[in-house]
C-alpha positions as CSV (number, residue, x, y, z in Angstrom):
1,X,125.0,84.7,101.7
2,X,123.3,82.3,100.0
3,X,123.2,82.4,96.2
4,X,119.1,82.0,96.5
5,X,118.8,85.1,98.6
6,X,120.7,86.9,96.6
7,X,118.9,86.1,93.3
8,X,115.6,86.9,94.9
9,X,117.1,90.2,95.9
10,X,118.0,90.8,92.2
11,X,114.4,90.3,91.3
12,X,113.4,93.5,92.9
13,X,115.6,95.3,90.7
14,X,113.6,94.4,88.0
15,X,109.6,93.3,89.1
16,X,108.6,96.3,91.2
17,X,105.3,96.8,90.9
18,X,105.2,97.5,87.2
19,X,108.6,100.0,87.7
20,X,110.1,98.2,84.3
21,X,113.3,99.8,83.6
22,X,114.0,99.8,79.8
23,X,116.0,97.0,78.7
24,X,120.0,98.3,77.3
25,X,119.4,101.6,78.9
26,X,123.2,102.6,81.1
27,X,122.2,104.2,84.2
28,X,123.3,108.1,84.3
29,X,125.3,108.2,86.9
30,X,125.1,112.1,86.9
31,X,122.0,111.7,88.4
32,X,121.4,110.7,92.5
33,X,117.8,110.5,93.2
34,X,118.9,109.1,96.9
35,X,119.6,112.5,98.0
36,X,117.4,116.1,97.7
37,X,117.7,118.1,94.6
38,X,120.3,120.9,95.5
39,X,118.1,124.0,96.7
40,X,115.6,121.7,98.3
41,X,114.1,123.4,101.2
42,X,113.3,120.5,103.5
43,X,110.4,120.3,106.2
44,X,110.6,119.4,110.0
45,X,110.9,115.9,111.0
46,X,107.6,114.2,112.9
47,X,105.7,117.2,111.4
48,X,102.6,117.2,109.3
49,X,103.2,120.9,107.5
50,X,99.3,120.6,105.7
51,X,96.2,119.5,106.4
52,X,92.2,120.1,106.2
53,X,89.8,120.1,108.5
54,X,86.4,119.8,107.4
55,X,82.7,118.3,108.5
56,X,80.3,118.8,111.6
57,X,80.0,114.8,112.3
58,X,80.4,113.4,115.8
59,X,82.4,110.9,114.7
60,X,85.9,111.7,113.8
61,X,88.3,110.8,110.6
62,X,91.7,110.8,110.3
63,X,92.1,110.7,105.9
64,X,95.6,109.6,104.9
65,X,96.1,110.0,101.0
66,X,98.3,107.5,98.7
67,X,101.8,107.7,97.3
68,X,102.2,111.0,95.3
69,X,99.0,112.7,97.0
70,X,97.7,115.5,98.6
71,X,94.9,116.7,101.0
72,X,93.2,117.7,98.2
73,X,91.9,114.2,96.6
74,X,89.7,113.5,99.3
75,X,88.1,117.0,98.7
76,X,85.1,115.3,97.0
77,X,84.9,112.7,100.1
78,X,85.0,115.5,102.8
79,X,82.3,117.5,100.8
80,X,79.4,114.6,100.6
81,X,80.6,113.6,104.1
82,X,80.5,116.8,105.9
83,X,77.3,116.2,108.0
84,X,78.4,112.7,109.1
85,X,82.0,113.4,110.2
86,X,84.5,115.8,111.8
87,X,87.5,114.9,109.0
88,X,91.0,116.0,109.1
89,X,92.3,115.1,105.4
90,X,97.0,115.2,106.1
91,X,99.5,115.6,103.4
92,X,102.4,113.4,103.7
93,X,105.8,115.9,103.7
94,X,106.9,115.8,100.1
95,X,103.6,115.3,98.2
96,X,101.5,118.3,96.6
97,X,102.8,121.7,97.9
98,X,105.0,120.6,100.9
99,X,108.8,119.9,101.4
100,X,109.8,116.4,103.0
101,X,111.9,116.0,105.8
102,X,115.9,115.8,105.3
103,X,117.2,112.3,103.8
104,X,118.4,110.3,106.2
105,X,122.1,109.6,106.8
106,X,123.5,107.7,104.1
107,X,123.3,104.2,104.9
108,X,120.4,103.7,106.6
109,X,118.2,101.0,106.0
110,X,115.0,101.6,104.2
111,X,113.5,98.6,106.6
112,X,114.2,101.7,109.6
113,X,111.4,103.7,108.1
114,X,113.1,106.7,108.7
115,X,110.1,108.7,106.8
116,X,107.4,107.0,107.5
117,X,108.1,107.3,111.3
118,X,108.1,110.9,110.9
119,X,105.0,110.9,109.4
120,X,103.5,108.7,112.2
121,X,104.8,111.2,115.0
122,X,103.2,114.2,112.8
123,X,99.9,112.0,112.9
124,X,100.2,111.2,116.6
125,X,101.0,114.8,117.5
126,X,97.7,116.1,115.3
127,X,96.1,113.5,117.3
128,X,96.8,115.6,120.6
129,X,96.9,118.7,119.1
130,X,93.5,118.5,118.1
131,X,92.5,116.6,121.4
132,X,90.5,113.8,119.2
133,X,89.7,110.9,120.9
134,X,90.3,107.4,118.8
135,X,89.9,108.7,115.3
136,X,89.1,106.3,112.8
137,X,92.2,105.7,110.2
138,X,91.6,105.7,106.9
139,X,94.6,105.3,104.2
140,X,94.6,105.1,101.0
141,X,96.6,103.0,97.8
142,X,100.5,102.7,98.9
143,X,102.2,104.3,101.4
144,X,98.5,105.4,102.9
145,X,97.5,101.8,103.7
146,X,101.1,101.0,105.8
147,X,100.7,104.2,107.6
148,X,97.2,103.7,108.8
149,X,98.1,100.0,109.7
150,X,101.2,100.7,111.8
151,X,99.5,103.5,113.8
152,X,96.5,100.8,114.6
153,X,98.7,98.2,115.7
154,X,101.6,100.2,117.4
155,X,99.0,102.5,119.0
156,X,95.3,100.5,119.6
157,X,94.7,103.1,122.3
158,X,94.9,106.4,119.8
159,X,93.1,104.1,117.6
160,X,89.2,104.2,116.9
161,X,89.1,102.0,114.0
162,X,91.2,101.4,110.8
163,X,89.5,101.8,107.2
164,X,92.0,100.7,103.9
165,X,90.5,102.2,100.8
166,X,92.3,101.0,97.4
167,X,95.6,99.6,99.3
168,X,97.7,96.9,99.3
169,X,99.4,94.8,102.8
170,X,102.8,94.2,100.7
171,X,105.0,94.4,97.8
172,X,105.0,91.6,95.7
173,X,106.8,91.0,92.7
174,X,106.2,89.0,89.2
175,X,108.8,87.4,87.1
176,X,107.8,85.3,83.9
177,X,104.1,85.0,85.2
178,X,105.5,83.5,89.0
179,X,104.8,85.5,91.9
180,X,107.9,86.6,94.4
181,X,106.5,86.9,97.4
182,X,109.7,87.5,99.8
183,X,109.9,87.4,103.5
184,X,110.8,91.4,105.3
185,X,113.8,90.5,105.9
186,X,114.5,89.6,102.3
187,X,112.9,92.4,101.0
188,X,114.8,94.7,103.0
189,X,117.8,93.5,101.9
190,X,116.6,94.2,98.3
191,X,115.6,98.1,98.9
192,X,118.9,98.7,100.1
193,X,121.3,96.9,98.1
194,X,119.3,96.7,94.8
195,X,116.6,98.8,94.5
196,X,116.9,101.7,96.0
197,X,121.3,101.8,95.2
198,X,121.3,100.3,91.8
199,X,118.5,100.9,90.8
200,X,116.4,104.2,91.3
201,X,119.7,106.3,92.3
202,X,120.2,106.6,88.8
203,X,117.1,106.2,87.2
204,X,115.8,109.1,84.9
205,X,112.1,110.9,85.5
206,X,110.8,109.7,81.7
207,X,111.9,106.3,82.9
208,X,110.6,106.4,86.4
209,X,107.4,107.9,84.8
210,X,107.1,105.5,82.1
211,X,107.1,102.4,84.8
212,X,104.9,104.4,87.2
213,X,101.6,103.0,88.0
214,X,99.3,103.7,84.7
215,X,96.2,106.2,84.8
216,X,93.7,103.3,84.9
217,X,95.4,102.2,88.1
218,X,93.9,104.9,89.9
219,X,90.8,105.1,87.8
220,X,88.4,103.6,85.5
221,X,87.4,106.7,84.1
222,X,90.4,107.8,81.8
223,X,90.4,111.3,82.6
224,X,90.2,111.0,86.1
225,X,93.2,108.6,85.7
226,X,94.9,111.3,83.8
227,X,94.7,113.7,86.0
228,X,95.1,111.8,89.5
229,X,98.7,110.2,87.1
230,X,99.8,114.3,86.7
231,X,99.4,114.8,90.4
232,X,101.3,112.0,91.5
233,X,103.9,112.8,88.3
234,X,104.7,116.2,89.5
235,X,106.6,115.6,93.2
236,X,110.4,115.2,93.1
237,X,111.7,111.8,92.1
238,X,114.4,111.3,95.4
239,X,110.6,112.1,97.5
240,X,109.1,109.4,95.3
241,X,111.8,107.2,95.5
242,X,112.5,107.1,99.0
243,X,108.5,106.9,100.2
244,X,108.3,103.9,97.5
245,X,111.6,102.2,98.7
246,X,110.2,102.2,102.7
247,X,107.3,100.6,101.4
248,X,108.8,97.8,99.6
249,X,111.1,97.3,102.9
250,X,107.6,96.7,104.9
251,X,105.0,93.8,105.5
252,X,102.2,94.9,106.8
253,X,100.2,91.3,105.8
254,X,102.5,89.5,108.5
255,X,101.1,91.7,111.4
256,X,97.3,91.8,110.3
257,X,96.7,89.8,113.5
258,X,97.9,92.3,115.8
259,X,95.6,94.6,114.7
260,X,93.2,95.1,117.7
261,X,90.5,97.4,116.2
262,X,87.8,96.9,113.7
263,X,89.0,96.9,110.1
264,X,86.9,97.6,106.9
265,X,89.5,97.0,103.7
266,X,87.6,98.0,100.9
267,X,89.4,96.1,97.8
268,X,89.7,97.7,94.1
269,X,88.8,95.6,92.0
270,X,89.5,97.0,88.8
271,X,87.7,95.1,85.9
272,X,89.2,92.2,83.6
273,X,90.7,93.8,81.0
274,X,92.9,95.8,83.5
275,X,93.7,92.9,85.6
276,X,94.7,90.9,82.3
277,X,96.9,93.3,80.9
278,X,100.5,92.1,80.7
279,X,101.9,94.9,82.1
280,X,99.4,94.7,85.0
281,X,99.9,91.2,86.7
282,X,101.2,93.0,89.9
283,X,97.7,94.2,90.8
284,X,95.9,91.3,91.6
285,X,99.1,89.8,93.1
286,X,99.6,93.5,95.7
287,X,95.6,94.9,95.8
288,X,93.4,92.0,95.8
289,X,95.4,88.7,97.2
290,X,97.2,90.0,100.1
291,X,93.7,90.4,101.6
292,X,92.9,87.0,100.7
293,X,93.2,85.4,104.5
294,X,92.7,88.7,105.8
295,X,89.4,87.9,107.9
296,X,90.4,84.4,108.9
297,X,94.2,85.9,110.4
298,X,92.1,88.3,111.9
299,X,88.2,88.4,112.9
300,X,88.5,92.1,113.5
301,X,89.2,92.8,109.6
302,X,86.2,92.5,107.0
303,X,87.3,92.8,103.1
304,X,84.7,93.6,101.2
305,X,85.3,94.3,97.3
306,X,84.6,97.2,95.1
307,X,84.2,96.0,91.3
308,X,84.9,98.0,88.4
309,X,86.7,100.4,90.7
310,X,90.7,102.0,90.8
311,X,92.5,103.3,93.5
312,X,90.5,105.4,94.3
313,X,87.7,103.7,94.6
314,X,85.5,106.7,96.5
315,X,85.7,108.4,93.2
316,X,85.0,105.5,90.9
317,X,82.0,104.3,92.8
318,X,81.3,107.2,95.7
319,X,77.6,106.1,96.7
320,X,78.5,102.3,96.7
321,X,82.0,103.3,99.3
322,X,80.4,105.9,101.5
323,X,77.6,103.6,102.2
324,X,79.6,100.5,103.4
325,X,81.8,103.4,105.3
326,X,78.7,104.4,106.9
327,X,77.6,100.9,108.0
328,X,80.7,100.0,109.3
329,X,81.1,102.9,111.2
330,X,77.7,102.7,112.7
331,X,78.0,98.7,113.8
332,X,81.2,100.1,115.5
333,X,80.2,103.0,117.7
């Protein structure tokens, strides 16, 4: 192998998405965060163990929540949406009050997807459980926005339309103010040599949660942040770690052109003094640039922006994002 590749590799271990490591802190190698906590009573593969139904509407919503999140956060969306949509609001297995799946044999690439598959087949089975015909997609932040993508391009005819809320396409990385923007098959070979195995295997929870996103990430209104950071905070690090570790080994901005559906990305904008923030230059970089060509890759996808908004942009600026869901919706019946 190259010397190159391997250097870029290395960058992971230190430039993931604001996941700073302290500097001269050993790794504890009593801890393994690549397995389950001993006691940890797992959930069934492909399943989706929780989710809400909720709403009256003819048209039907299929509400896929971020990286540490339950069902519950799109409580307020379901509630001021009820009489326009039929919503069904899924937990991914690990987050809020359900188990994840078993770990995957050791070895196995974080570029298989082993999780996020699962989580696709518990989608896909809901789907015909439920007897819903094309659902629109809507994820949300990390992990939300690559599931919703790879179930409208891997299955267009389940598909009725894909919505991102507060996401980004792909992991990109910042050392000394340049941006590392590596190919998939580069940033595979990071997750599973680097990242997840030399990294995050022995990382501690203060550390992990000290380079987690920050409150204002999610929202502009600090104690929303606050309390959207706990939730997150609270699910077991090897659930974290894994989940974050498939999405870094994933590109979903190299396959916006097979998308074959309409597309509303709705892009947090944060506000300047967020986006400016040393600690921050990742944000622009992941949530606003990699829908940059978006609409000219694809004619299907429209960005529109959401300033002065987090992650969760519904909750920062709810009238402005339920309209512009509305519209699109209703151009696409």
């Amino acid at each position: 192998m190259k010397a190159a590749i391997i250097q870029s590799a290395i960058l992971i271990l230190y430039f993931t998405a604001g996941f700073a490591q302290p500097k001269n802190t050993p790794p504890d190698t009593t801890i393994n965060n690549l397995i389950h906590t001993p006691g940890y009573k797992t959930s069934e593969y492909g399943s989706i163990p929780e989710y809400i139904r909720y709403g009256s509407g003819a048209r039907t919503l299929i509400l896929i929540p971020g990286w540490g999140f339950d069902a519950s956060v799109f409580q307020d969306f379901m509630a001021a949406n009820k009489d326009n949509y039929t919503m069904y609001a899924i937990t991914i297995p690990g987050f809020g009050k359900t188990t994840a799946p078993p770990m995957p044999p050791e070895g196995t690439s974080y570029g298989a997807q082993s999780w996020n598959k699962g989580v696709i087949m518990g989608i896909l089975q809901l789907i015909e459980k439920e007897k819903l015909q094309k659902p629109v997609i809507i994820g949300h932040f990390t992990l939300g926005t690559q599931l919703a993508l790879r179930i409208a391009i891997d299955y267009p005819e389940k598909t009725g339309s894909v919505i991102i809320i507060g996401g980004q396409a792909k992991f990109i990385g910042v050392m000394n103010g340049k941006t590392a923007d590596l190919p998939l098959d580069k940033m595979v070979l990071a997750a599973d040599r680097y990242t997840g195995p030399m990294w995050f295997k022995h990382i501690s929870k203060d550390d992990f949660d000290k380079g987690n996103y920050v409150p204002e990430t999610y929202s502009l209104d600090s104690l929303k942040g606050a309390q959207l950071w706990q939730q997150s905070a609270g699910i077991p690090l090897p659930v974290m770690i894994r989940y974050l570790c498939e999405y870094i080994a994933s590109d979903l901005k190299a396959e916006l052109d097979k998308i074959k559906c309409p597309a509303l990305i709705l892009r947090a904008m944060f506000n300047d003094d967020i986006l400016q923030a040393s600690a921050n230059s990742y944000l622009r970089l992941q949530f606003i640039d990699t829908w940059k060509d978006a609409s000219v890759k694809n004619p299907l996808i429209q960005v529109t922006d959401i300033p002065g908004a987090g992650t969760f942009i519904w909750k920062d600026k709810p009238g402005e994002v339920y309209s512009l869901i509305n519209k699109f919706l209703s151009s696409h019946l």
